[in-house]
N, C-alpha and C positions, 0 to 999 in steps of 0.2 A: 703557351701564352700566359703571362702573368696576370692573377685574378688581382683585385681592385674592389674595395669597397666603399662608396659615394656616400655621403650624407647633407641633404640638402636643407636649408632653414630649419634648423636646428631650434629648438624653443628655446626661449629663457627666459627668467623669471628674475625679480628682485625683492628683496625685505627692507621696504623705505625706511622701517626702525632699526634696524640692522646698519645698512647706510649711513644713515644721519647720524648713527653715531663715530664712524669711522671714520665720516667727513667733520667731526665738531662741529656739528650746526641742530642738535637734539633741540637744544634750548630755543630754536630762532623760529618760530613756527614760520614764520613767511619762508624763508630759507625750505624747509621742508617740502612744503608745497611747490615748490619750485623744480623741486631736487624729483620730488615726484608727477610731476607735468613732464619731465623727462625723461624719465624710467618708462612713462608709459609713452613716448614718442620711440623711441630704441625700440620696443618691446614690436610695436605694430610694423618699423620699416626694416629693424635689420633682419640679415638673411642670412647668420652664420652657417659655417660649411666645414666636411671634414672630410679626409681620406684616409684613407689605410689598404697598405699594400704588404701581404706575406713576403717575405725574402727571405731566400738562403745563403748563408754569408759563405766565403770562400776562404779559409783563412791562409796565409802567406807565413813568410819568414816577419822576424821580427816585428814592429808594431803595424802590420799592411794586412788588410783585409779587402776581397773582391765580392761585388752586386751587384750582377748584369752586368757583366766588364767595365765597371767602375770601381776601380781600387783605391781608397780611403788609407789614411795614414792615421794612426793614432791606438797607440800603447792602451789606451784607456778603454779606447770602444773593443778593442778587439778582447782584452780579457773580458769583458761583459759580456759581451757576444758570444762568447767561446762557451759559457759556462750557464746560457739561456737558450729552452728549447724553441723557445718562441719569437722571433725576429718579425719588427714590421718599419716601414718606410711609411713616416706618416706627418700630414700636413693638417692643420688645421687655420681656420680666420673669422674671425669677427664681421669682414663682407667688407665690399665695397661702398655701402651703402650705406654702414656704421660710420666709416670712417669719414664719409661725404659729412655726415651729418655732426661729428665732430666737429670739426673744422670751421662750421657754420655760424657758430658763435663768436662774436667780435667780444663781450666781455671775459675779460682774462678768467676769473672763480667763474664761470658757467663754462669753460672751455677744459677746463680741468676738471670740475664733474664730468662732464662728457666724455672724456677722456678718462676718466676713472670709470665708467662705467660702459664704455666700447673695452675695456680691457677686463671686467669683471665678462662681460660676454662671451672675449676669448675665452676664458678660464673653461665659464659652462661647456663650450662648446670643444672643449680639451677634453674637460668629465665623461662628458656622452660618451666621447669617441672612444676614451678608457673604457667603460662600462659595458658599448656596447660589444666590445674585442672583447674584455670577460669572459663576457654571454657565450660567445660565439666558437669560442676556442676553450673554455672551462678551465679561465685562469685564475690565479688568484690575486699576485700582486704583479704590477708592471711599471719599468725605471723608464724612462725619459733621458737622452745624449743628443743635445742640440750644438749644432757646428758654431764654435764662436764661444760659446759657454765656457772655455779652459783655451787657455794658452795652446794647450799641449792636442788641441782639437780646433785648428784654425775654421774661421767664418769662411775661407776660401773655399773650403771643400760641400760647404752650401751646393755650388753647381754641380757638382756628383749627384748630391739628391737629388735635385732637382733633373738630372739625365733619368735617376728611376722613375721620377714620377710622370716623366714625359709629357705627353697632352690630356692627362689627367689635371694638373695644377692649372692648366687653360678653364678647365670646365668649371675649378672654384675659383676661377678670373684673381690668380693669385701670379703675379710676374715675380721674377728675378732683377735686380738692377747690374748694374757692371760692376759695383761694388758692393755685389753679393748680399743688399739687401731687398727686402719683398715688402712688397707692395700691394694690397695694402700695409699699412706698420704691425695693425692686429693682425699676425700672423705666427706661427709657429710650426716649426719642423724640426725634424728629426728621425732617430729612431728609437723604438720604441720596443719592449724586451722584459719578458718573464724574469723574475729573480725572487731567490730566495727571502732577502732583505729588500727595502726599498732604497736605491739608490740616487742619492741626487748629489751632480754637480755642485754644487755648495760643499759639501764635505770634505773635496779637494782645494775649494779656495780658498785662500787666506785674506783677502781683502778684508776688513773691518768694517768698511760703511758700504752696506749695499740694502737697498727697502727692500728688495727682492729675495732676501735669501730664507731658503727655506730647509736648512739645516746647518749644523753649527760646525767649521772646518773641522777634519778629522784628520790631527795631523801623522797619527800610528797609522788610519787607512790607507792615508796618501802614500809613506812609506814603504810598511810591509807588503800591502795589495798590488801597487801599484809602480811602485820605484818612483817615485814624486819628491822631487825637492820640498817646494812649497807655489801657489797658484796654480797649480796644472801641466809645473813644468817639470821635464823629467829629467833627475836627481841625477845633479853634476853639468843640467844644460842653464844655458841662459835664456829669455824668453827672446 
């Protein structure tokens, strides 16, 4: 039986000077105040959540790897996999409750604070679950490989994870849609994986304009590591 570790309303906290400035509204004090009447609404109703599930991956011929007889497709995950002792299937979300409460706002700049900050929630509650796998297993650094993140790692294969995570992603009231996305939106999945270096998806991509990225294309990585064209796709395919 595969063990499963739950984490329920997860804390989180904010730095309204910190914020305010990231939102350019330092100078507006009314704005502030505002910004902060909200931090502290988020703070008392949401009920961020996480799991984490050990897995032992199976590795196959060419880019195909199996988990719990779910075989995943992808040149990328499986060299990561291959060469980390440490394997986890893990979900996290910012709750159903974050996300009610986004949405709650009818003016546009207060819908988008809200929404900037049900996604800084996610984040915390991404940290924890990092930290507390750390703890638990005495690791030191750990990469992140979310389905959809690269060409060459389709969003389709979402419902694979989602077969490991089974009636576990019920209990963090996190769905699947038919086109493979989750619901709530503050949601994130993957797996998750010991490495000597920290590895993120971004390093493989080429796009140029993304807010999100959080390292800068490596296009030697992509190559020699990887056999990578360029975006995630493998050298000589077309996306």
């Amino acid at each position: 039986m595969k063990k499963s570790f739950i984490y329920n309303n997860i804390a989180i906290k904010f730095e309204i000077d910190s914020l305010a400035g990231e939102l350019k509204i330092s100078k507006r004090p009314q704005f502030v105040k505002t910004l902060n009447d909200m931090t502290n609404q988020l703070i008392d109703l949401a009920r961020p959540k996480a799991l984490v599930i050990p897995v032992t991956p199976v590795f196959r011929k060419a880019s195909m790897l199996t988990i719990d007889e779910h075989t995943f497709q992808s040149k990328v995950l499986k060299i990561n996999l291959e060469s980390a002792k440490s394997v986890f299937a893990v979900l996290a979300t910012a709750g159903n409750e974050a996300d009610e409460w986004s949405r709650s706002f009818d003016d546009v700049l207060f819908r988008y604070w809200a929404d900037y900050l049900v996604d800084q929630a996610l984040g915390q509650s991404v940290s924890f679950l990092e930290e507390e796998t750390r703890k638990r297993y005495n690791l030191t650094t750990l990469s992140w490989m979310t389905p959809g993140s690269l060409d060459e790692w389709p969003i389709g294969e979402q419902k694979k994870l989602f077969g490991i995570f089974g009636k576990d992603a019920a209990k963090l009231k996190v769905e699947l849609t038919d086109h493979f996305i989750m619901q709530p939106l503050k949601s994130l999945s993957g797996f998750m994986f010991d490495s000597a270096d920290p590895f993120f998806s971004c390093q493989l991509c080429d796009k140029s304009k993304c807010e999100k990225r959080r390292a800068e294309y490596d296009f030697k990585l992509a190559q020699q590591r990887y056999g990578l064209e360029s975006g995630g796709n493998l050298a000589g395919l077309k996306p």
